[in-house]
N, C-alpha and C positions, 0 to 999 in steps of 0.2 A: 387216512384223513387228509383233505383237501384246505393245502394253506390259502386261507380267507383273501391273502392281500395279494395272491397269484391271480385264484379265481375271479376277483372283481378287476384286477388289470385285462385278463381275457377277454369280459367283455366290453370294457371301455375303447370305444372308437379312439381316443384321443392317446391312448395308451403308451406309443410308439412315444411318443416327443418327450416322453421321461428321459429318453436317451440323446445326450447331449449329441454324438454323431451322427442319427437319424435326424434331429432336428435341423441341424448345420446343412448337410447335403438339403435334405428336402427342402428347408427355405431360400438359398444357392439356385436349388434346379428349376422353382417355383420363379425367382428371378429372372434365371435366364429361358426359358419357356417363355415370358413377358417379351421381353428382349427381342426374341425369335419371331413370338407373331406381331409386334411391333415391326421390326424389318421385311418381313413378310409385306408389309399394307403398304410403308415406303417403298420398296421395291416393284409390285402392282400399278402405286400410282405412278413411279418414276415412268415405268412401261409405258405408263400410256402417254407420258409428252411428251418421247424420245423416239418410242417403235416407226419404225417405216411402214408396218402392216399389223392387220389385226389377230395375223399367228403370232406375233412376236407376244403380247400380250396374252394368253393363253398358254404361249412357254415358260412365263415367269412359273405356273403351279405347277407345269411339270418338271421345272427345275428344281422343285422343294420335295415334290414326291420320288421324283425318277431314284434319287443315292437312296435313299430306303429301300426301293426294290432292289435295285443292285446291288446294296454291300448288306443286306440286314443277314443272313446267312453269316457269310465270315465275320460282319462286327460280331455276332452271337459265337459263334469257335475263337472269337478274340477275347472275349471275356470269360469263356471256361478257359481259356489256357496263357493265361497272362495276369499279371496283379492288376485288378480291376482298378483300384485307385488309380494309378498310373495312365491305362490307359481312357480313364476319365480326365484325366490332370492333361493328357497330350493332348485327345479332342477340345478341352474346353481352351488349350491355349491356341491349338491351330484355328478354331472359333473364332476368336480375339482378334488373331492375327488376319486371317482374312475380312473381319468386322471392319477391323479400324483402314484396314486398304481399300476395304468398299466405301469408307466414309470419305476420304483423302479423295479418290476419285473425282465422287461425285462432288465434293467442294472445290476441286482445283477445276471440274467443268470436260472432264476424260473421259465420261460413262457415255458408253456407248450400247444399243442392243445387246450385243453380243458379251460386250464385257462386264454386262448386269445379269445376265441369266449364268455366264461362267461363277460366277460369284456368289449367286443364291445357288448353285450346285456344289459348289463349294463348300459353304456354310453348313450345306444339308447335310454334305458327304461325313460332314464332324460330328451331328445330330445322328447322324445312323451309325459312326462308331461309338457314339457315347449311351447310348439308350441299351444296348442288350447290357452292359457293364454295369451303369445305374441299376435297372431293372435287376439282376444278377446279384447283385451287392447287397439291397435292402435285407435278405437272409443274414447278413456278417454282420448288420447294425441294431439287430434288436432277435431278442429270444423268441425262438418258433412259437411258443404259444401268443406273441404279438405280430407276429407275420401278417395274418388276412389283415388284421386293422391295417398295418403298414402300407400293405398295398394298397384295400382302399383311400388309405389317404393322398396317397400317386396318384388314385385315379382323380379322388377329387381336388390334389393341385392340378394335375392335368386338365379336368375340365374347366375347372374358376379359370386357367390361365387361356384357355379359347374360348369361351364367352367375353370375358373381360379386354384380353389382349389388344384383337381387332380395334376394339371403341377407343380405347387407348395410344395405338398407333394412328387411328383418322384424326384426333385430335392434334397427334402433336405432326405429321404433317402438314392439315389444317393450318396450325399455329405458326408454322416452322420452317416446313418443306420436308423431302423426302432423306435429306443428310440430317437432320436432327433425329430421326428415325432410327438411321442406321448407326449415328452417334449413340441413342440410346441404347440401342441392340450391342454396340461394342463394351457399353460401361456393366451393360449386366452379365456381363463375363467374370468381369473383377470382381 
């Protein structure tokens, strides 16, 4: 016999967020995902009133993409062999930490080409050890028969936060400039 209040959590989408520490991470990563493609559009448009040429501007994306190809491999052997929390806890401070020096920079008037694509490299490089660990972990926060939901709900913070993000970050550059951007990107760490 099939308990009644298992079988209807199985198939509810929304299932997972009964668990107070899938809720926590995912609203957290939902956050800073925000955060991420908000500094993403500041940094784009920083590019373009600072670059000397129009590759420099086209390296900003591949300063966001390139640590993904590079470390996504060993972040993922990082996260099968290391307490996942942790090294979620070190990415999202070394995040922070290079967040709030991209901010300072660009406020004290220091941002240079080169010192803005090091930077969005940097940031990413935290983003690709943090994502196989995330990814990896959602199994330890909610019972396997709420997994697929779980996941789909990743996928759909993942997408809400790149549809939305973009429009979010042109605004508050827009409003602000490209350091309130990356201001916001540092606060959605914490």
């Amino acid at each position: 016999m099939i308990d009644d209040e298992s079988d209807s959590e199985r198939v509810s989408a929304l299932a997972p967020f009964r668990h107070g520490i899938f809720r926590a991470v995912w609203s957290a990563s939902l956050v800073s995902n925000f955060g991420g493609l908000i500094q993403g559009v500041g940094a784009a448009w920083m590019m373009t009133t600072i670059a000397t040429s129009s590759y420099q501007v086209a390296l900003v994306q591949a300063s966001t993409t390139l640590p993904i190809m590079l470390f996504a491999l060993v972040a993922g052997a990082i996260a099968d062999s290391f307490n996942r929390r942790k090294v979620m806890l070190i990415a999202q401070i070394f995040m922070l930490v290079v967040s709030v020096l991209l901010t300072v920079f660009t406020y004290l008037g220091l941002m240079t080409p080169w010192t803005l694509l090091a930077f969005a490299f940097l940031i990413n490089s935290g983003t690709a050890l943090y994502n196989p660990s995330w990814q990896a972990s959602v199994g330890d926060m909610v019972p396997r028969a709420k997994l697929p939901a779980a996941v789909a709900l990743n996928s759909l913070g993942f997408n809400l936060t790149r549809s939305v993000g973009p429009a979010i970050g042109g605004i508050i550059v827009a409003a602000a400039g490209a350091a309130a951007a990356f201001a916001a990107n540092a606060l959605s760490y914490v």
